[in-house]
N, C-alpha and C positions, 0 to 999 in steps of 0.2 A: 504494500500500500504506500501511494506518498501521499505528504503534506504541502501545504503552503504554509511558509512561517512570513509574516511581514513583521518587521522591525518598527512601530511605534513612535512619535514625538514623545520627547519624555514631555512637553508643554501640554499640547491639548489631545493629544492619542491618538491623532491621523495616521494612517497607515506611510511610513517614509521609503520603503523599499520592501522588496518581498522576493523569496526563493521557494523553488520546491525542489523536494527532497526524499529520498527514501526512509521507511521506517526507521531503520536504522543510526540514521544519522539525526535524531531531532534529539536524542537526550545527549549528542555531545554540544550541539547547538544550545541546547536549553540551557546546560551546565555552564558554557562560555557568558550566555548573557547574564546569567543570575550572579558569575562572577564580577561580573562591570555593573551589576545594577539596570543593565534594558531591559523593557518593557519588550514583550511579544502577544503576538496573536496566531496560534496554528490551529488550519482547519483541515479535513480532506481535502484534496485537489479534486479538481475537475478532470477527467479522464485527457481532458483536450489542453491541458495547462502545460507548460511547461520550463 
């Protein structure tokens, strides 16, 4: 399965940028951010995203 992770404002929480990814890789992602303090948002992708 992938996800989409978008990176966040830390100001008002607009989505700033965004990747998608495989399972795999969202809890090294996740780990990275919660280390510096970003905000994220991960959703399923869309079959068609990329």
């Amino acid at each position: 399965m992938r996800f989409e992770i978008m990176r966040l404002d830390d100001v008002n929480g607009t989505p700033v940028d965004s990747t998608v990814v495989d399972a795999a890789s969202v809890n090294r992602i996740v780990q990275q951010a919660a280390a510096i303090g970003q905000r994220l948002w991960i959703r399923p992708a869309d079959s068609s995203a990329s």
